[in-house]
C-alpha positions as CSV (number, residue, x, y, z in Angstrom):
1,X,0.0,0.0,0.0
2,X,1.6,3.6,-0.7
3,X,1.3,6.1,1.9
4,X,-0.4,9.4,0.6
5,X,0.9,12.6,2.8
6,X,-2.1,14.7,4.5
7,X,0.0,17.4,4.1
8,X,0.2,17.5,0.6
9,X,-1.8,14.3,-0.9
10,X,-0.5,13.7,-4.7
11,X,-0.5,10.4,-6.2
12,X,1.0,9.6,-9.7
13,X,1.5,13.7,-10.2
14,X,-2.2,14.6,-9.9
15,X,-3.8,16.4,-6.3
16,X,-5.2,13.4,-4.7
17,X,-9.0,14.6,-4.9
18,X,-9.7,16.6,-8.0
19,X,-7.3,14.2,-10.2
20,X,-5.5,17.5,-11.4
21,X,-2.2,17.8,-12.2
22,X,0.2,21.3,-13.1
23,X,-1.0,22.7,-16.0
24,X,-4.0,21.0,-16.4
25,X,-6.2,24.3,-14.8
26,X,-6.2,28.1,-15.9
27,X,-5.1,30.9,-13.6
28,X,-9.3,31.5,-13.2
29,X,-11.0,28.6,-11.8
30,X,-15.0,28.9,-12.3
31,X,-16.8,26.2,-8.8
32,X,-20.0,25.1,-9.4
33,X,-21.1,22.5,-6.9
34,X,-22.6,20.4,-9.4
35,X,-21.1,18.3,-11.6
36,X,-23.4,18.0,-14.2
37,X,-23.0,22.3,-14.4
38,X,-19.3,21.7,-15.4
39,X,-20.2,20.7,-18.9
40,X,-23.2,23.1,-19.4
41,X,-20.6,26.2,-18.5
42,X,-18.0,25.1,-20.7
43,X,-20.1,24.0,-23.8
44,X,-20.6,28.4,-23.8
45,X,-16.3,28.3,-24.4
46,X,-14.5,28.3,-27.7
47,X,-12.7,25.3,-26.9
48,X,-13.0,22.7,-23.5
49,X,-11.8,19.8,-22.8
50,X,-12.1,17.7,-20.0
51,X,-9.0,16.9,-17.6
52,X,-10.8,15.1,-14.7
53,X,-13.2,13.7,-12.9
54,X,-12.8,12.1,-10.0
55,X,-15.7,11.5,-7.3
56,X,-17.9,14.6,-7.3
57,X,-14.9,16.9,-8.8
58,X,-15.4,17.1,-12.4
59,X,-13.0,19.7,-14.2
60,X,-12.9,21.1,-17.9
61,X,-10.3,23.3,-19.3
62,X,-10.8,25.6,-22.2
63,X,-10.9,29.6,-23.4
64,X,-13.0,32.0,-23.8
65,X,-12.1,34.6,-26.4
66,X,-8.1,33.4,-26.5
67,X,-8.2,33.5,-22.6
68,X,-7.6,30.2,-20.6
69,X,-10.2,29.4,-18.2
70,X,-11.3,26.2,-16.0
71,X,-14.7,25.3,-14.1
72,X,-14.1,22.9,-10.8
73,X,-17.8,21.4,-9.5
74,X,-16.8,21.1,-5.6
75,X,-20.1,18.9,-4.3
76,X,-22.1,20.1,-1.3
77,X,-21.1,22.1,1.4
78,X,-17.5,23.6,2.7
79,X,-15.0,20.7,3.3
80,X,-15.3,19.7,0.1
81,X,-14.9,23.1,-1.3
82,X,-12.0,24.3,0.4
83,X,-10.5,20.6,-0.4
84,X,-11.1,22.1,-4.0
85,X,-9.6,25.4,-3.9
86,X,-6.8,24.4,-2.2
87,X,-5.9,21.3,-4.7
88,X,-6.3,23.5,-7.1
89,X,-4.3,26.7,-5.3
90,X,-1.2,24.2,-5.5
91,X,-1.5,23.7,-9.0
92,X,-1.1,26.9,-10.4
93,X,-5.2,28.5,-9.9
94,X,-5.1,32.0,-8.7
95,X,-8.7,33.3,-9.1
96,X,-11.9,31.5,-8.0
97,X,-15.4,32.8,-8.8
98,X,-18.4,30.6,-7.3
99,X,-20.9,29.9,-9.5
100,X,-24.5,28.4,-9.4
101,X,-27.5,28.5,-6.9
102,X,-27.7,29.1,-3.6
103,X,-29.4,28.8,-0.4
104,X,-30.8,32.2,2.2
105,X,-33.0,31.8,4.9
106,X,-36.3,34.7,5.5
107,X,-35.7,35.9,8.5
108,X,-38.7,38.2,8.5
């Protein structure tokens, strides 16, 4: 069995959750939390392609008007988002916009 490090989990090159490896993600990271979204959103780009997916992390890189750009679905809730953004922090993504619908309560 190979030992995975908490610290910084990579196995075969890739980040140990989203499958992802260096170069595989733009600089701007678009998160839906569904998967099924991924593929909607970058169907709108002049080129995609899809790099990953691995549980509920699917990810497609493409660009938008000669710009490179990635969309990241991150499941429900925030452990598995910031398990996201910081896989994909360590691979090279600076900018991450969340995407998709949300939740509010009515307090009145």
């Amino acid at each position: 069995m190979t030992k995975i490090s908490a610290k910084a989990p990579v196995v075969g090159g890739k980040q140990y959750h989203i499958a992802c490896k260096a170069g595989d993600v733009a600089p701007v990271v678009l998160l839906p939390g569904d998967p099924g979204r991924v593929g909607k959103i970058a169907s709108g780009w002049d080129t995609n392609r899809e790099v990953a997916h691995h549980r509920e992390y699917r990810t497609m890189t493409g660009k938008v008007k000669g710009v490179d750009i990635s969309c990241t679905s991150t499941g429900i809730g925030s452990p598995s988002l910031i398990i996201a953004v910081d896989e994909l922090a360590r691979i090279g993504a600076e900018t991450f916009i969340r995407v998709g619908s949300t939740g509010a309560l009515d307090l009145l």
